[in-house]
N, C-alpha and C positions, 0 to 999 in steps of 0.2 A: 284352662289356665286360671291361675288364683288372682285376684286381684291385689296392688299393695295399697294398704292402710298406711296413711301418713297418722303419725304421733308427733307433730312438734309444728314448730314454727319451722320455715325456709332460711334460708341467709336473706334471704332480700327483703322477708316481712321482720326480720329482727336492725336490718339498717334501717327499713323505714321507721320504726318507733324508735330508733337512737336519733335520729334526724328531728323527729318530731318534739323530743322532749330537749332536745339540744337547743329548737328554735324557739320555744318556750319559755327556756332558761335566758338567753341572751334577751328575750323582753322583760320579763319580771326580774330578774337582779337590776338592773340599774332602777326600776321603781322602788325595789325594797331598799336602795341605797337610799335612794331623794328619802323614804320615810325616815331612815336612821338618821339621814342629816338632821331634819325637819324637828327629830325629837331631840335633839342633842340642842337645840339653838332653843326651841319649845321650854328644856330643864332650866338652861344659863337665862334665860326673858325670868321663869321663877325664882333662881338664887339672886337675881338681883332686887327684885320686889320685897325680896325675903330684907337681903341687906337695907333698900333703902326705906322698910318698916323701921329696923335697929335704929337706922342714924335718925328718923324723927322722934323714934322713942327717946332717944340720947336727947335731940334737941328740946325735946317740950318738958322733960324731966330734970334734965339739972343745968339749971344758970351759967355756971362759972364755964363748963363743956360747951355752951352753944356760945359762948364770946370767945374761948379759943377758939373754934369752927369756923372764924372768920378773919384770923390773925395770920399774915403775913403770907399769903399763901399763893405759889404757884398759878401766875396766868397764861392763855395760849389766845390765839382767835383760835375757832372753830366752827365747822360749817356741818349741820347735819340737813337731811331730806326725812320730811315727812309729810306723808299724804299729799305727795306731788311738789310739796314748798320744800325751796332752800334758803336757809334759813344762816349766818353766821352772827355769832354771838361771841361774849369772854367769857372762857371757862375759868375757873378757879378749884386746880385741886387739891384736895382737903390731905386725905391718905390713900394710902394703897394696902393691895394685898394679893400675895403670889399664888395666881390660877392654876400653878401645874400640877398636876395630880399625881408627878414623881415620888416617891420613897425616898426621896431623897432629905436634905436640909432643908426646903426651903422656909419660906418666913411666913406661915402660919399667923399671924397677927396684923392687925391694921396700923404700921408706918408710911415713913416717907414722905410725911406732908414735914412742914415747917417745924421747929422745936416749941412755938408760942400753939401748937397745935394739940401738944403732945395731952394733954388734959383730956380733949376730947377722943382722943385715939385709945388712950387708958379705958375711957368711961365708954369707946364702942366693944373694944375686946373684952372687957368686964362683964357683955349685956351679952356677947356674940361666942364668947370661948375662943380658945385656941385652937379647934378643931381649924384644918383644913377645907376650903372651901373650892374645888377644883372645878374647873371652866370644862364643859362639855365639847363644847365646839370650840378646836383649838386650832382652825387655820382660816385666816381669813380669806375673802376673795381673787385678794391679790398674793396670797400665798405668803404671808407673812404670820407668823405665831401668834395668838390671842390667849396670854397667860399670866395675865395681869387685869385683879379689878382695883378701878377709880372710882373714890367717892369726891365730887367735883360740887359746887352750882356754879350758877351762870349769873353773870349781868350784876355782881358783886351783890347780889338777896340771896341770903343761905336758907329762904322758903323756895327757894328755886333749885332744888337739891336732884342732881341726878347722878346713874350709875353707870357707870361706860367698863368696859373689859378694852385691852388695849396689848400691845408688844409691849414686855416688861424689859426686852432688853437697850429699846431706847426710850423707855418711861413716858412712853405715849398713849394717850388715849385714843382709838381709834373708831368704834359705834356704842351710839348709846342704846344704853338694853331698858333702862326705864327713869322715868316715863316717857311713853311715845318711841318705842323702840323706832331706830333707824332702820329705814326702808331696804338700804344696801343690806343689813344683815337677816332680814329674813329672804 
């Protein structure tokens, strides 16, 4: 009697490695997610560094720009956390500019602040261009859009100069990305 030679896998060694690579999968996707978060909040912490290099270039460079910088402008309280402290202070924002990365219209230039502002907003898009500046991470914790950046300071010192990303549709500012990124957003 001849013997039979098996050539292949069984059914039951081809479920067990569909099993195996299945249980694999449902642990490393959600890791590779956390990194793509990680690096998306990692880009927006740089674009804002980037902007708030511009606005001290704007401010240490020309005069007449850093006394608009400080005229008339939008205040809130505000409370951020950092390195365990909570912290609430007066913000004061300067201008804005639309985070969404849409094809669409949006406003590509730094408005929104006051019109005694408007000097310095000319003399930041003059230094920064019209390019679009689109927000990477665009949902906050609470589920709400982050698609708006604010150029703000605090505590009425325009050397106290930060950058917060925020809901543009109720022209809020809501973590600040620098300096001393807030805790909640990473």
């Amino acid at each position: 009697m001849a013997k039979f030679k098996r050539h292949g896998f069984t059914l039951i060694e081809l479920i067990v490695v569909i099993a195996i690579i299945a249980v694999l999968a449902a642990i490393l996707v959600p890791s590779v997610m956390g990194y793509v978060r990680k690096s998306k909040r990692t880009a927006d912490i740089s674009s804002a560094k980037t902007i708030f290099d511009a606005v001290m270039t704007v401010i240490a460079d020309d005069e007449d720009a850093t006394l608009s910088y400080t005229k008339n402008n939008t205040s809130a309280q505000k409370t951020v956390k950092y390195n365990g402290t909570t912290k609430t202070y007066t913000l004061y924002t300067v201008c804005t500019k639309d985070g969404a990365a849409n094809a669409g219209g949006n406003h590509s230039l730094w408005s929104g602040g006051s019109t005694d502002a408007q000097l310095f907003q000319d003399s930041l898009n003059s230094l920064t261009g019209e390019g679009k500046t689109p927000i990477k991470y665009t949902m906050s914790q609470a589920g709400k859009p982050l698609n708006r950046w604010f150029v703000c300071y605090r505590d009425g010192d325009p050397l106290n100069t930060e950058i917060w990303v925020g809901d543009g549709s109720s022209n809020t500012p809501m973590y600040r990305l620098w300096p001393d990124t807030d805790a909640d957003y990473n």
